[in-house]
C-alpha positions in Angstrom: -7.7 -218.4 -40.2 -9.5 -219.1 -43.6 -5.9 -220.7 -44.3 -5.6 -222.9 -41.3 -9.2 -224.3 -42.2 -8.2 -225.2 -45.6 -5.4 -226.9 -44.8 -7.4 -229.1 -42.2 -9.8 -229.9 -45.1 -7.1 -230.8 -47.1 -5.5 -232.8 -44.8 -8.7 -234.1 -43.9 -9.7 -234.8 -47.2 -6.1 -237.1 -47.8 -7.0 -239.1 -45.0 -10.4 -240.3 -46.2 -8.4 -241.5 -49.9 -6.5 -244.8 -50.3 -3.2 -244.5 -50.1 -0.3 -246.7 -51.9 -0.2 -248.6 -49.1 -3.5 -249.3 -48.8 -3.7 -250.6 -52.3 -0.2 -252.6 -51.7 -1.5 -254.5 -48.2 -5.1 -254.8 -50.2 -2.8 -256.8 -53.0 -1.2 -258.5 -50.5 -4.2 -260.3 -48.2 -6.3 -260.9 -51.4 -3.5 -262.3 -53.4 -5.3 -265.2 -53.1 -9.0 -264.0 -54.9 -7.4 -261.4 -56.9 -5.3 -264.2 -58.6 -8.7 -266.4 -59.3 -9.8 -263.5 -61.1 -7.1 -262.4 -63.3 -7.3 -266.0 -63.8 -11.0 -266.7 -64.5 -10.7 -263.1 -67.2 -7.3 -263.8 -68.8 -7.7 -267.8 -69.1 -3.6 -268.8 -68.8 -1.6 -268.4 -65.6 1.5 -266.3 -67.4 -1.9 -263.6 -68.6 -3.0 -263.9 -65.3 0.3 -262.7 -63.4 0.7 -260.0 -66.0 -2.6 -258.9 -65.3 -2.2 -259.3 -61.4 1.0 -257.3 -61.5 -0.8 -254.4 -63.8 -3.4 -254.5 -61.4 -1.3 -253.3 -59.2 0.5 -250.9 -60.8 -2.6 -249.3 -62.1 -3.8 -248.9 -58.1 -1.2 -247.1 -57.2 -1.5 -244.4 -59.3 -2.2 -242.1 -56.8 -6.5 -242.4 -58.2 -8.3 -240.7 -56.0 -10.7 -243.7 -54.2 -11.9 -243.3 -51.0 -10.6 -246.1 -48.8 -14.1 -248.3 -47.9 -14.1 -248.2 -52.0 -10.6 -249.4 -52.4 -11.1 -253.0 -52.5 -13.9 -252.9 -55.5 -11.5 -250.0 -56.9 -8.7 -253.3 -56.7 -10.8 -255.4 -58.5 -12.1 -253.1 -61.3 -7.9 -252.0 -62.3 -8.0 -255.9 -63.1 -10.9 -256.5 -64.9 -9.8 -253.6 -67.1 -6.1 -254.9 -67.2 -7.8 -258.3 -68.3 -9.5 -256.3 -71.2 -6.7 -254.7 -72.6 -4.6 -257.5 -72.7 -6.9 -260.2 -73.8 -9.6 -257.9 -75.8 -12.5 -260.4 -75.7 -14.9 -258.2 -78.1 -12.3 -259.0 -80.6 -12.8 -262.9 -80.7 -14.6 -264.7 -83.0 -17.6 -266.8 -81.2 -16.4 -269.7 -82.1 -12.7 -269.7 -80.4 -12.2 -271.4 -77.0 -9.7 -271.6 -74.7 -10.3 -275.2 -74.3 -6.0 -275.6 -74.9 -5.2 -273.8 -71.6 -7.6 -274.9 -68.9 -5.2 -277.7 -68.3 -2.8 -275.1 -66.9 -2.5 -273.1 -63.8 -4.9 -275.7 -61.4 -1.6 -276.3 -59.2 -2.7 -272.6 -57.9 -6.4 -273.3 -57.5 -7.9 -275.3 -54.4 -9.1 -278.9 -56.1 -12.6 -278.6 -55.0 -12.5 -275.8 -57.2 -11.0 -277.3 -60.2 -14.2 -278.3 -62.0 -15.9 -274.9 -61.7 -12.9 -273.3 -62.8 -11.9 -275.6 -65.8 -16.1 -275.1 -67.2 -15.3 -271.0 -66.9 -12.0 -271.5 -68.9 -13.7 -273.7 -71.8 -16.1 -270.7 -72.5 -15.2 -268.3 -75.0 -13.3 -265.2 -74.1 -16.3 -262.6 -74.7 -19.1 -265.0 -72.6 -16.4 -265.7 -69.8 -15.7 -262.0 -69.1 -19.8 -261.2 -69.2 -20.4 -264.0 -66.8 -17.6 -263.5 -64.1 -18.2 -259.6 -64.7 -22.1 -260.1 -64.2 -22.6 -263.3 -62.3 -19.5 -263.1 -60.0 -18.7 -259.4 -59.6 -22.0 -258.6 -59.6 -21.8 -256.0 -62.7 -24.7 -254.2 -64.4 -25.4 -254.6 -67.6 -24.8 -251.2 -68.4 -21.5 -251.3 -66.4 -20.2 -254.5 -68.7 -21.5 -253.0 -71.7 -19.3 -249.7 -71.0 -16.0 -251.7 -69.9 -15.9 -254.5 -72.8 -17.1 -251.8 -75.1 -20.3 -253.7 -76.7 -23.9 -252.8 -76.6 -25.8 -253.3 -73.5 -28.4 -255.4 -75.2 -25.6 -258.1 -76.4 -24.7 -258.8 -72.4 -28.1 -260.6 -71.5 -27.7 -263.6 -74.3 -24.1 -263.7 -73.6 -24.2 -264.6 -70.2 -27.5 -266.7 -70.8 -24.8 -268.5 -73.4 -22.4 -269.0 -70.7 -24.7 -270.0 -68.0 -25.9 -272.8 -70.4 -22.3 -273.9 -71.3 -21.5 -273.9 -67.5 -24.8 -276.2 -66.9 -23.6 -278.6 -69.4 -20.2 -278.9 -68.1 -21.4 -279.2 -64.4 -24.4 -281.0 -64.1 -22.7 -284.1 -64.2 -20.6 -283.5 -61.7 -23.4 -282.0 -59.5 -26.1 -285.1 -60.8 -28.3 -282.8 -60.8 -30.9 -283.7 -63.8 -32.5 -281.0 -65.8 -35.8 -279.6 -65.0 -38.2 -281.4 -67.7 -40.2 -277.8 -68.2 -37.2 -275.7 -68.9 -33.6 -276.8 -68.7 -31.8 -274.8 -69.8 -33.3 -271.6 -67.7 -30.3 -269.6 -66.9 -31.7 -268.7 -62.7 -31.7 -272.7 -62.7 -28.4 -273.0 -63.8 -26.6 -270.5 -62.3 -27.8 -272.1 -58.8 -25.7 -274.9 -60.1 -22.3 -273.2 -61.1 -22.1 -269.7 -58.9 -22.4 -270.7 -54.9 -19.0 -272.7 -54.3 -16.8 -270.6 -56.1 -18.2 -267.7 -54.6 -17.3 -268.6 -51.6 -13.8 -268.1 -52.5 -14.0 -265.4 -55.6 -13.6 -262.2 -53.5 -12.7 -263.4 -49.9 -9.6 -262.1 -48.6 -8.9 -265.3 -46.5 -10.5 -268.7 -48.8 -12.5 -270.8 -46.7 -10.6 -274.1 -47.0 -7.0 -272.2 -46.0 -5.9 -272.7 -49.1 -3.6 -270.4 -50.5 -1.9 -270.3 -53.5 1.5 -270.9 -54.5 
């Protein structure tokens, strides 16, 4: 008897996990946002594939996530992927990216391309603590852990990046700076976050457009 109820536990227990292919049809109807973010992290199309398909592999490790968890659990294997293969904490300040943003936007919707090209031109350590923070919705403490710098560095990074991004966007928005304080990160963030995240983490992209 004490057997049978254990085994019902167990089996139980396996039903409430993610299985393989969970994480496999999970890769397969968010190819689309999954790809913007391995993207958005790695900053070139071949990093972003190579993080994509390590996302995957990672995933189906056989972890133990319970399935309403599965889809954040998807998007953390590639922020992590992103950080081993690009290690932004080991970039000097000064380095941009500003070489590759030309590449990849045959993948990304054109009413994205601005946003996207902005996020590209920052540099590697500011881009990660803004997409991590702004568009994943990371805590400090939570960026501080993953990127493996001290929580109080994340705040001025992503108030760097949220600057950079207002620079790069106002124009395109007209929108003119506030005479008191333009450069408030809450200001410019309503300026560079609510289109693309309308299409960061939705499984089916608003427009229809899929990649490819």
């Amino acid at each position: 008897m004490g057997k049978g109820k254990k085994d019902e536990r167990e089996i139980a227990s396996r039903g409430a996990y993610a299985t393989v292919a969970d994480f496999k049809r999970i890769f397969s109807e968010d190819v689309n946002s999954l790809y913007l973010l391995s993207l958005l992290l790695t900053g070139t199309p071949e990093k972003a594939e190579e993080c994509f398909v390590e996302g995957i592999g990672e995933s189906t490790k056989g972890n133990h996530v319970f399935k309403e968890w599965a889809r954040s659990w998807a998007r953390r294997t590639i922020i992590q992927s992103a950080i081993r293969l690009i290690a932004p904490i080991d970039y000097s300040p000064t380095v941009s990216r500003s070489a590759d943003v030309v590449l990849g936007m045959d993948k990304i919707p054109l009413v994205l391309h601005a946003e996207v090209r902005a996020i590209l031109e920052l540099v590697p350590l500011e881009r990660f603590v803004f997409v991590m923070s702004v568009l994943e919705r990371y805590s400090d403490n939570d960026c501080s852990t993953l990127l493996g710098c001290a929580r109080r560095d994340i705040a001025p990074l992503r108030t760097r990046a949220l600057q950079q991004l207002g620079m790069f966007l106002r124009s395109k928005y007209q929108i003119e700076p506030s005479s008191e304080n333009p450069t408030a990160p809450e200001n410019i963030a309503m300026i560079t976050t609510p289109l693309i995240a309308q299409y960061f983490a939705a499984p089916e992209w608003p427009t229809g457009v899929s990649l490819g």
